[in-house]
C-alpha positions in Angstrom: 35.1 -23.0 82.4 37.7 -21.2 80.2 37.4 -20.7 76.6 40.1 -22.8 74.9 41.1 -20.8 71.4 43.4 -22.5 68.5 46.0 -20.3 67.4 48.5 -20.7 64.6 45.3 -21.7 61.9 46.1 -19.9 58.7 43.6 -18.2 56.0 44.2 -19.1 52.5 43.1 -16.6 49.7 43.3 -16.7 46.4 47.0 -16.7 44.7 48.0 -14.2 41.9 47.6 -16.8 39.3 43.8 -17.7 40.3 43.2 -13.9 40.0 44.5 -13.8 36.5 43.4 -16.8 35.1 39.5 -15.6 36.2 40.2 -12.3 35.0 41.3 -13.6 31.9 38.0 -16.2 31.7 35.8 -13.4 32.6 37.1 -11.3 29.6 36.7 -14.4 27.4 32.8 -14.5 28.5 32.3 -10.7 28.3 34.1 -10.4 24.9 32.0 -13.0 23.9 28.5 -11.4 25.2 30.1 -8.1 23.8 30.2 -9.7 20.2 27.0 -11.5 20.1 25.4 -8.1 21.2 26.9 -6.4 18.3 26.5 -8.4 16.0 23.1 -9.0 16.6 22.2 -4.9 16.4 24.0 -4.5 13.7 21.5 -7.3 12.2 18.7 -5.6 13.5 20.0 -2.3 11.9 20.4 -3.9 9.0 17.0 -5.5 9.2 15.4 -2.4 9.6 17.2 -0.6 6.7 16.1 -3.3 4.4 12.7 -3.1 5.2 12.2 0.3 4.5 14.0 -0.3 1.2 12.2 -2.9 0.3 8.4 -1.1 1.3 9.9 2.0 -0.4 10.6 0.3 -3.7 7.1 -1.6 -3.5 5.4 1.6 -2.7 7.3 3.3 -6.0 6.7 0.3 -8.2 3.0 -0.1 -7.4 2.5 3.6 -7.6 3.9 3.9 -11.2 1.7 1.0 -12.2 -1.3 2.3 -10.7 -0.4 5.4 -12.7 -0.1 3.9 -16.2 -2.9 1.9 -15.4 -5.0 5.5 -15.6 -3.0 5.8 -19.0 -5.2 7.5 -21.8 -4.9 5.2 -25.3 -6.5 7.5 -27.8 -7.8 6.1 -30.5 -7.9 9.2 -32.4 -4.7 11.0 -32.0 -6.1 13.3 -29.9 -3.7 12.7 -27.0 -0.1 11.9 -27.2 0.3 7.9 -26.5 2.9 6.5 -24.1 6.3 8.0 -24.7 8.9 6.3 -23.5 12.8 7.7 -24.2 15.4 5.5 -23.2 19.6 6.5 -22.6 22.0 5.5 -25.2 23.8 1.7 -25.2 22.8 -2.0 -24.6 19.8 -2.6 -22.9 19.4 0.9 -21.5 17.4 2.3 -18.7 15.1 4.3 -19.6 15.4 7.9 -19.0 11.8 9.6 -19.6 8.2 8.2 -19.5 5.4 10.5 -20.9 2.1 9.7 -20.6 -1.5 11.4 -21.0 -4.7 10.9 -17.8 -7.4 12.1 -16.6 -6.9 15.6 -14.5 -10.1 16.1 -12.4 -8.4 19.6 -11.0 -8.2 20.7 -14.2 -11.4 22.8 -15.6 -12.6 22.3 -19.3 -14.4 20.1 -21.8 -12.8 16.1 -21.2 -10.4 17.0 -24.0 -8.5 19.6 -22.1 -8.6 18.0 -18.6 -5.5 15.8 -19.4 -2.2 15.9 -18.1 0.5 14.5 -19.2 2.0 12.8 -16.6 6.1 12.4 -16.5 8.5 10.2 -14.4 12.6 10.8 -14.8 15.3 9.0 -14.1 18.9 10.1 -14.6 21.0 6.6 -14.2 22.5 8.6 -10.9 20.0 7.1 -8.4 16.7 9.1 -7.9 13.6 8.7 -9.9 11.6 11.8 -10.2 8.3 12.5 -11.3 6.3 15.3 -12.1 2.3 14.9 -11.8 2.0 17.6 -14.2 4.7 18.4 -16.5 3.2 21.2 -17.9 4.2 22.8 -14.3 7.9 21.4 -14.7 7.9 20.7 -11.2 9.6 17.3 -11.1 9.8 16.2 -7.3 12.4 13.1 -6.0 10.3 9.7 -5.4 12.6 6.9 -4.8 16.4 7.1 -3.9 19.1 4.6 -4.4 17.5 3.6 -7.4 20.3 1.8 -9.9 18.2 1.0 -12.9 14.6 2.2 -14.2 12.9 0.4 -17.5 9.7 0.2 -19.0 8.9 -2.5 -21.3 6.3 -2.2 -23.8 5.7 -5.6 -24.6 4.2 -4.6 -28.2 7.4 -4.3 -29.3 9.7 -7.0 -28.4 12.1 -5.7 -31.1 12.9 -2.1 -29.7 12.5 -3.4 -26.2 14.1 -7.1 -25.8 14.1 -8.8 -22.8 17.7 -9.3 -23.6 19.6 -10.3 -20.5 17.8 -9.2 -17.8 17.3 -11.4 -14.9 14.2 -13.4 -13.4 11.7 -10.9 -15.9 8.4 -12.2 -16.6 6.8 -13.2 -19.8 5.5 -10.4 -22.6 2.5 -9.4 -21.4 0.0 -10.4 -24.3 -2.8 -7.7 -25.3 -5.8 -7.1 -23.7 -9.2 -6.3 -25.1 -10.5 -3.0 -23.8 -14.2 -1.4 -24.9 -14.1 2.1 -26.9 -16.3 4.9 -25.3 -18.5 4.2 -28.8 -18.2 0.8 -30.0 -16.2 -2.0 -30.3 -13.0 -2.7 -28.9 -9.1 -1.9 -28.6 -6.5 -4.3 -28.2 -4.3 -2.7 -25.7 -0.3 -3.8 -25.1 0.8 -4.2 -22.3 3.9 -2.9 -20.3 6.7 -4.0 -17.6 8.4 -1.8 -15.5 11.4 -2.9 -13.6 12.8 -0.6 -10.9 16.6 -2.1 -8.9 17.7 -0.5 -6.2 20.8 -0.8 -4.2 20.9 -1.9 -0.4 23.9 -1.9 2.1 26.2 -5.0 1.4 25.2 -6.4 5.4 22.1 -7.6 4.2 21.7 -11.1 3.7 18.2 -10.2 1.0 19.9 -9.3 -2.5 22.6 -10.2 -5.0 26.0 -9.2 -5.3 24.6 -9.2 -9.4 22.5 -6.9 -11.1 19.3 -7.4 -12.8 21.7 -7.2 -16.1 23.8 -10.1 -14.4 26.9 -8.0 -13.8 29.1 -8.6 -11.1 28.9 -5.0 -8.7 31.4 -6.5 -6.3 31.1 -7.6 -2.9 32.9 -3.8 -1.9 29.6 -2.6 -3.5 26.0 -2.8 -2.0 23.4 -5.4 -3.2 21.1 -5.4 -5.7 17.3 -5.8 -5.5 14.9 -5.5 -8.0 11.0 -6.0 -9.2 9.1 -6.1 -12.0 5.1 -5.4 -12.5 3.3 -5.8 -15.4 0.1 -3.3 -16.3 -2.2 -2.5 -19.2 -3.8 0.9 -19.6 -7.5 0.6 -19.6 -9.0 4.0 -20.2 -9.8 4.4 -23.7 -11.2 7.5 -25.2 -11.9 8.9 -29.0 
């Protein structure tokens, strides 16, 4: 029996235009995928930025709250009380905060183991403190930092909540027991710290805490108060 072959049966491929118009679908879809990828890193960078400038401004908030908290009132002059020197102008930051603790490394009678603990800020975006500013060794502690205040909430006329945004009520006084007898009616005291963040972040405001428009070419704001009393009194 003899194989019987067709001949003359052509094989059709794809034309030019099929060729460019999946090239051209194939971009679309990769372009696509290419996007979402980047935009979601760039989110996740972002993320991640914010985060740690978020902890970091918890961390320096808490920490100079926990600080103030150890705050000496001294009922008899001994120790300096809480200094606090603000910058010139409306509603000002302030630019030095003096205040007197205990000092376990330092050797002595309780009247000489105090230091006078100091935190600085500048207006040009680090806070600095110094644990002991007799050693005028004042060390960076929080970066990006676009406003620093302390309230002392005694004195509503030299430190007005004026027009700062979302702050909490004055923090009424708080009964604390002399070392002898009897007991002090200690003020309290807010401290707001804002910070700038990178403008891709969806967390912040375009405003600052003083409600003032920073400008969408600018980074957002975020900020946070805490309120304290000092509750180590000594005579």
């Amino acid at each position: 029996m003899s194989a019987q072959y067709k001949t003359g049966v052509k094989e059709k491929g794809f034309s030019l235009i099929e060729v460019l118009v999946t090239i051209v679908i194939a971009m679309v879809v990769l372009g696509g995928l290419l996007l979402t990828f980047t935009q979601q890193n760039t989110e996740y960078k972002y993320q991640n930025k914010r985060i740690d400038a978020v902890q970091d401004l918890e961390f320096g908030i808490k920490f100079i709250a926990e600080d103030l908290r150890s705050a000496l009132i001294d009922t008899d002059g001994v120790s300096p009380l809480i200094t606090i020197a603000d910058a010139l102008g409306t509603d000002p930051y302030t630019a030095v905060l003096d205040f007197t603790v205990w000092d376990n490394a330092t050797a002595g009678v309780p009247v000489n183991r105090r230091a006078l603990r100091r935190y600085v800020y500048d207006g040009s975006g680090v806070l600095s403190y110094d644990r002991h500013s007799a050693t005028g060794n004042v060390a960076p502690m929080l970066s990006n930092v676009t406003f620093f205040k302390i309230f002392d909430d005694s004195d509503t006329a030299t430190y007005p909540r004026g027009n700062f945004l979302d702050i909490p009520n004055v923090l009424p006084t708080r009964s604390v027991n002399r070392p002898d007898t009897g007991a002090l009616n200690v003020s309290g005291f807010t401290i707001l710290i804002e910070i700038a963040v990178d403008a891709g972040y969806k967390e912040g405001s375009f405003k600052d805490v003083l409600n003032n428009n920073v400008g969408v070419a600018g980074k957002k704001r975020i900020w946070r108060y805490v309120q304290v009393h000092p509750m180590s009194v000594v005579d």
